[in-house]
N, C-alpha and C positions, 0 to 999 in steps of 0.2 A: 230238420229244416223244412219249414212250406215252402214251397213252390209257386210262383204267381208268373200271369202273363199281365202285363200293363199294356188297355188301349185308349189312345192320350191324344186329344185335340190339341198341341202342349200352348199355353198360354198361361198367364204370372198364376191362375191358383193349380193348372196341373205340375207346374216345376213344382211349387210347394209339394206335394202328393208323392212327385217322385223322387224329392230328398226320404221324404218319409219312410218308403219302402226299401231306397237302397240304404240308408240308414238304419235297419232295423233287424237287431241280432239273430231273430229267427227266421227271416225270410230269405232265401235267394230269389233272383228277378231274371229268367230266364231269357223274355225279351221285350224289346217295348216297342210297341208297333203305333202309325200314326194314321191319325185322319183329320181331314179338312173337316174346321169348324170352327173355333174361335180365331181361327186366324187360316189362310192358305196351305196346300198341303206341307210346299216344301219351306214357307214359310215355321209350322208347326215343326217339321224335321229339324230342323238347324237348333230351335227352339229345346228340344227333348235331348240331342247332341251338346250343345252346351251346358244344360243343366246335369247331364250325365258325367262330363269332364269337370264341373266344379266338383260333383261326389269323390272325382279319382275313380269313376267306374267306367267298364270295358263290357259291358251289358250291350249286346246288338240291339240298331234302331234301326226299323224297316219300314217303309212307307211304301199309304196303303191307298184308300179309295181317294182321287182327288175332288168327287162331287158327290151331292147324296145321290139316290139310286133312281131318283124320276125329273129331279126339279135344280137349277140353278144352286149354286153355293150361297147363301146367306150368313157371313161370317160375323166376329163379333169385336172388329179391332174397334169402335169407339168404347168399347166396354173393358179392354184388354191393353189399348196403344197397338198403331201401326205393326209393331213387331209383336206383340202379346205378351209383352214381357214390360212393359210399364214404361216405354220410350224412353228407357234414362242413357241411352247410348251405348248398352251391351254388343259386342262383335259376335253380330247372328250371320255369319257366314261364311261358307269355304268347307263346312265338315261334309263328310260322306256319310250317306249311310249304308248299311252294309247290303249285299246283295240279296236281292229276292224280293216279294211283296206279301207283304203283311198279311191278305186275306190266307196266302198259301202256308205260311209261317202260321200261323194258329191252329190253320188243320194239321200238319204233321205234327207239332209241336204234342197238341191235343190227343192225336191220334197216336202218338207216340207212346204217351204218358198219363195212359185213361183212370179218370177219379185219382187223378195226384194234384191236378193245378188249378187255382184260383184264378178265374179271368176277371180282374177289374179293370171297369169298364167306366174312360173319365169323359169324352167326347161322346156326339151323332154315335149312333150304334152301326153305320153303315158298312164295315170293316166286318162288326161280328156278324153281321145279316149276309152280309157275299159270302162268309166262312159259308153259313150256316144252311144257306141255299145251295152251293158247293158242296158240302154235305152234308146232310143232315145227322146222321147221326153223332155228331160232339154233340150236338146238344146233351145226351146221355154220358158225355166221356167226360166232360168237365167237373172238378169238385165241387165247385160254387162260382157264380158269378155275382160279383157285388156292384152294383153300378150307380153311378150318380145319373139322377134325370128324375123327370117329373115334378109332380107334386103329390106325396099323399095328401094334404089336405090347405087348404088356402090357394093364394093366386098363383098368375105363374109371372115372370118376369121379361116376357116378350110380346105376349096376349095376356090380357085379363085372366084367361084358366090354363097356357101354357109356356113351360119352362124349352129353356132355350136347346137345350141336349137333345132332346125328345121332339120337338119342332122345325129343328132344321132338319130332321130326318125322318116323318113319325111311318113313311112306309118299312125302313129299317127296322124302326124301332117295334111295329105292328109284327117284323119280322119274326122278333128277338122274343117278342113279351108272348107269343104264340106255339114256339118251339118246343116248350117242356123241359127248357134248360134251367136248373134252378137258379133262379134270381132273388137278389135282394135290393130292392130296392131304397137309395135311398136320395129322398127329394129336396128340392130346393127349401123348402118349408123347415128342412133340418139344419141348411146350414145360416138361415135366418134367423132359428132360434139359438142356434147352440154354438156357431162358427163365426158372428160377427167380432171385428177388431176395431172397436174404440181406439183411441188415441192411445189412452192408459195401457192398452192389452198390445198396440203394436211398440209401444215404447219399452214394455215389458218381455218383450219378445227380442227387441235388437240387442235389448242391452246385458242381452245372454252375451254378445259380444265377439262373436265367432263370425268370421266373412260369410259361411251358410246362412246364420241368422241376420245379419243385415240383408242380403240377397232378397233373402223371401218378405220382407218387409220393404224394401230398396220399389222390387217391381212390382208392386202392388199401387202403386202411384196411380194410375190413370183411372186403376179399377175405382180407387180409394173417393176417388174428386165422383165417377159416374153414382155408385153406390148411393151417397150423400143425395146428389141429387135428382135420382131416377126412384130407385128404388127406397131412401128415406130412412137407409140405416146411420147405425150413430158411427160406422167405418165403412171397411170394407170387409165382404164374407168370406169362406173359403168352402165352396163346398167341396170340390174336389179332394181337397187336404180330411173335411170330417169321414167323406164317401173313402178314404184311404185307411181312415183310423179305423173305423171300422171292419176292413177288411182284414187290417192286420191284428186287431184284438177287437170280436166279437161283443164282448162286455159292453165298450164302447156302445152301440145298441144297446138302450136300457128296458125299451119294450118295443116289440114287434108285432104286428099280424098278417098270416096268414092269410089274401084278400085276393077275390079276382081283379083285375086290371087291364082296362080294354085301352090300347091306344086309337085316336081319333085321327083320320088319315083326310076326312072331308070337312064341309060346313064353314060357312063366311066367318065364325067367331073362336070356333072350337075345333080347329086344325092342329093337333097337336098335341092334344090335351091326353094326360094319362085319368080314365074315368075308372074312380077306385069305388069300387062295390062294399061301402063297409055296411050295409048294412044285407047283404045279402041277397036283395031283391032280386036280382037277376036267377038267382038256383045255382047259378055257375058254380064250379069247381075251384079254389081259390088255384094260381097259377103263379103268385107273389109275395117275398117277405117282405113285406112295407115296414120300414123304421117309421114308429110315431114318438120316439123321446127318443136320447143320446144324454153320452154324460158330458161336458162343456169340461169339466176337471180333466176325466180322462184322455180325454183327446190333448187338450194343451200339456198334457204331461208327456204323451207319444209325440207329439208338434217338436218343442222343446230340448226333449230329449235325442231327438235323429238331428237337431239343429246343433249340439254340444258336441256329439262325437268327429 
């Protein structure tokens, strides 16, 4: 069985993500730790507690940073609903989570368990930057860290050149991409291509017919109406959910590269922005596995299928 740490800004596309993972016969999910970003911190806690108890899972959730690491919280409930969970009147309140805070929960964990666990990484990286500053050495002890954020390549969907994961935190995320931990990244550009839910695909989805698969279709409402009309897709995306598919079956990535990757922490337009070196001009050392194609198949087969069980 792999091993993974899940760190989840939890709002309607990380619930998806983490049906996925605890749904999924070869993984166990050691802990799921949270941060402020698409929604408040303990907003996102209740969030990630909920979606854990519709699994039937007893997976501890520990809450972590409640701002980024220099600047104001910039959250993303008109993108998500009030509650990030698609404002259809789910009971987001009253659970506990369990004791201790998430940045410390990663180091033991990590430290614990060196080259056994997969941290994917769904929110702000701010959580694994305090880990990481705390200690640095996980960066070397972790198996892989697969994460959603950026853009390999196209717009970003906050700024013109940046995505929102990597923007609301990009000193974190400068952290994160500088450490030497191996990463995979995968960006918003992926789950535009390969993660968008048409009508037909979300219709096709519920009517798997199982209370998980309306769920994940249910709260996606608010995303569904902004998507349309922000961003210009023909639904709503899921990047969280492909950034999970991924994680749990490699394939899923159908090409990769190897690329440096600088995050952009200044500049009136380009705050935020992950600037990917494909063509090498910088001499830099590549520090990145940048997803530039996914299988759209694969993934709605891993989706699907943790949605049945």
């Amino acid at each position: 069985m792999r091993r993974f740490l899940i760190d989840s800004d939890t709002g309607s596309d990380d619930a998806v993500a983490l049906i996925m993972a605890l749904k999924h016969p070869g993984v166990t999910v050691d802990a799921v730790t949270v941060v402020a970003g698409n929604v408040p911190l303990d907003q996102g806690v209740q969030n990630a507690l909920y979606t854990l108890e519709l699994c039937g899972s007893t997976v501890p959730v520990f809450r972590g940073a409640q701002t980024p690491l220099l600047y104001p919280l910039v959250d993303a409930q008109e993108v998500h609903g009030l509650d990030g969970m698609g404002d259809i009147g789910l009971p987001l309140s009253g659970r506990e989570p369990a004791p201790g805070h998430a940045v410390d929960v990663l180091i033991e964990k990590i430290d614990a368990s060196p080259e056994e666990l997969t941290l994917v990484a769904l929110g702000p990286l701010t959580n694994v930057a305090l880990a990481l500053l705390k200690d640095p050495s996980i960066a070397g002890k972790v198996k892989d860290c697969v994460m959603m954020g950026g853009t390999g390549r196209g717009p970003g969907n906050v700024t013109p050149v940046a995505e929102y994961n990597i923007w609301a935190d990009p000193e974190a995320a400068k952290v994160v991409f500088e450490s030497g931990m191996p990463l995979t990244m995968v960006g918003w550009d992926i789950s535009c291509e390969y993660a968008v839910f048409a009508p037909e695909d979300s219709a096709r989805l519920r009517g798997i017919g199982t209370p998980l698969a309306e769920f994940c279709v249910d709260i996606q409402r608010v995303l569904d109406a902004w998507a349309r009309e922000n961003t210009h897709l023909a639904g709503f995306d899921l990047p969280d959910p492909i950034t999970m598919a991924i994680a749990l079956d490699p394939a899923v990535a159908t090409e990769t590269r190897s690329l440096f990757v600088a995050v952009e922490t200044g500049g009136a337009w380009s705050r935020g922005q992950t600037v990917v070196d494909h063509l090498n001009v910088t001499g830099r050392e590549p520090n990145v596995e940048v997803v530039t194609s996914a299988s759209r198949e694969r993934f709605l087969e891993i989706l699907h299928a943790a949605v049945r069980r």
